[in-house]
C-alpha positions as CSV (number, residue, x, y, z in Angstrom):
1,X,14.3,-0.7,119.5
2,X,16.6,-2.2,121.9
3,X,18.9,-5.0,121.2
4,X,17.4,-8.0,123.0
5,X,13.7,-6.7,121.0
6,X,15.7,-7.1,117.6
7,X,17.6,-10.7,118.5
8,X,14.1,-11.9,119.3
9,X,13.1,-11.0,115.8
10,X,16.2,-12.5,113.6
11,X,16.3,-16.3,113.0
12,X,19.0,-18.3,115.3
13,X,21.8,-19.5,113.5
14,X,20.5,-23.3,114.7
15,X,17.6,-22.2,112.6
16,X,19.7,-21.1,109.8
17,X,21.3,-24.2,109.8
18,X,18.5,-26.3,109.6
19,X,16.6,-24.5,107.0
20,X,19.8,-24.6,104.7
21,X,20.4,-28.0,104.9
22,X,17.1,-28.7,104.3
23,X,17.9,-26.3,101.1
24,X,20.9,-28.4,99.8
25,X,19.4,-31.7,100.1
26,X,16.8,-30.4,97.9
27,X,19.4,-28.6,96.0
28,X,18.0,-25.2,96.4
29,X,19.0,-21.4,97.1
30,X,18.1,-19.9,99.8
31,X,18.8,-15.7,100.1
32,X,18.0,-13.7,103.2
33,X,14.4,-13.1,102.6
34,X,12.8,-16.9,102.2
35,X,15.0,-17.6,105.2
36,X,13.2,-14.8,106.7
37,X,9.8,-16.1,105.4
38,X,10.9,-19.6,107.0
39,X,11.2,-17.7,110.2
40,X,8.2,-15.8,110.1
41,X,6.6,-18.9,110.4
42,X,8.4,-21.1,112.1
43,X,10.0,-18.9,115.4
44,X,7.5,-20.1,117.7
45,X,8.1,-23.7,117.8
46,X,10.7,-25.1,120.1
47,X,14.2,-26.4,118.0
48,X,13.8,-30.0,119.1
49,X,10.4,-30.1,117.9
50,X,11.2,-28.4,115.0
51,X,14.1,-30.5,113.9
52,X,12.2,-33.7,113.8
53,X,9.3,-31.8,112.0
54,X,12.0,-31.3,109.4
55,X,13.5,-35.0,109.4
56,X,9.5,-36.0,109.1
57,X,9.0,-33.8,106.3
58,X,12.6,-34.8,104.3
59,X,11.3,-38.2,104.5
60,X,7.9,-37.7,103.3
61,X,8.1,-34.6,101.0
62,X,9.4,-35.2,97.1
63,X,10.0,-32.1,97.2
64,X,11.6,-28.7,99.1
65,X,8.6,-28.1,102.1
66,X,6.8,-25.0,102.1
67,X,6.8,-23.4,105.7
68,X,3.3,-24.2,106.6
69,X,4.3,-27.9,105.6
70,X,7.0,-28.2,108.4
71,X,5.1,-26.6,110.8
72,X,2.4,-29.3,110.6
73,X,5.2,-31.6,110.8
74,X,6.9,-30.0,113.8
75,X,3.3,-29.6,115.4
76,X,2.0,-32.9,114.6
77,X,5.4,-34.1,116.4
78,X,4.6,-31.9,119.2
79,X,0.9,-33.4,119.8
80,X,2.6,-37.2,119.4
81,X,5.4,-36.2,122.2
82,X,2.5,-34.6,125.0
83,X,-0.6,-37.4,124.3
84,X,-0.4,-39.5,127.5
85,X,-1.0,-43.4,126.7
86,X,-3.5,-44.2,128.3
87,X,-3.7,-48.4,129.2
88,X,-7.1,-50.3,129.7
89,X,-7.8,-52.5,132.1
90,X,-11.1,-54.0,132.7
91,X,-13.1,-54.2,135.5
92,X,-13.9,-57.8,134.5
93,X,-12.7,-60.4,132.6
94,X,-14.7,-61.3,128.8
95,X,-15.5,-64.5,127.9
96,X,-14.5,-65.0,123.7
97,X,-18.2,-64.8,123.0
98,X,-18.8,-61.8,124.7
99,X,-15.9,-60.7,123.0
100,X,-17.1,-61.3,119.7
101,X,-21.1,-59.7,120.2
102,X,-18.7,-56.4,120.9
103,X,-16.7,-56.9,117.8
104,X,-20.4,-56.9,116.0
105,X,-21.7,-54.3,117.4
106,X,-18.8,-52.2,115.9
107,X,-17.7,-54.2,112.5
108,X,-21.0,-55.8,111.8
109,X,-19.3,-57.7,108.1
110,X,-16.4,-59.5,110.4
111,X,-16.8,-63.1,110.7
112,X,-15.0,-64.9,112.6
113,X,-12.7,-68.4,111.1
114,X,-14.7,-70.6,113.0
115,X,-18.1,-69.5,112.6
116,X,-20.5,-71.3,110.1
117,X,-23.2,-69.4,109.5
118,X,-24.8,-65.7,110.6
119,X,-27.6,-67.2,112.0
120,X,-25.5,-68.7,114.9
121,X,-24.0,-65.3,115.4
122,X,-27.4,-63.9,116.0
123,X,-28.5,-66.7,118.3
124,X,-25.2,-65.8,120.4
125,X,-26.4,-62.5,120.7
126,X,-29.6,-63.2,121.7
127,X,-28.3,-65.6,124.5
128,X,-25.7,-62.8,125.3
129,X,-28.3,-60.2,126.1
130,X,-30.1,-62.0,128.1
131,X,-27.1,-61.9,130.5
């Protein structure tokens, strides 16, 4: 086994860093073989994306996180950074009662403040369909 093979398979000291000090805040030992286990399951996620996996997790996590807890961290991070935001824009301007027939159609309990009754809500509709 050459020696670029080996480096690829032993943690970086940024990762040794970062999984100790995640150790001391939680005011645990660590030896060479959990830091090994850390690694095992953590060498395949970039160190930017794993250090604010770790920040997520020290904020959220009462106590020490378990490898497969950062990674969902790290990874759920990862998804956040790459989903594009998408903006909608409407082909056509909505009237408020239009509006509120779509708000129906997918909360069917909302009422709106200035509505008296459900039966005026269901004579909207009608008149909305018609359209």
């Amino acid at each position: 086994m050459d020696n670029e093979q080996r480096q690829i398979n032993l943690p970086t000291e940024t990762f040794i860093r970062l999984i100790e000090s995640v150790a001391n805040i939680y005011n645990r030992k660590l030896d060479s073989g959990v830091i090994m286990g850390y690694w095992v399951a953590l060498h395949d996620i970039a160190e930017d994306v794993l250090t604010e996996g770790v920040r997520r997790s020290i904020c959220d996590c009462q106590w020490m996180p378990v490898p497969a807890t950062l990674r969902n961290y790290a990874l759920q991070y990862r998804m956040e950074r790459r989903r594009p935001v998408i903006q909608y824009k409407p082909k056509q301007k909505m009237n408020q009662e239009k509006f509120r027939c779509y708000v129906r159609d997918f909360f069917p309990q909302h009422r709106f403040k200035d509505e008296q009754n459900a039966s005026s809500y269901t004579q909207r509709r009608t008149d909305i369909a018609d359209w």
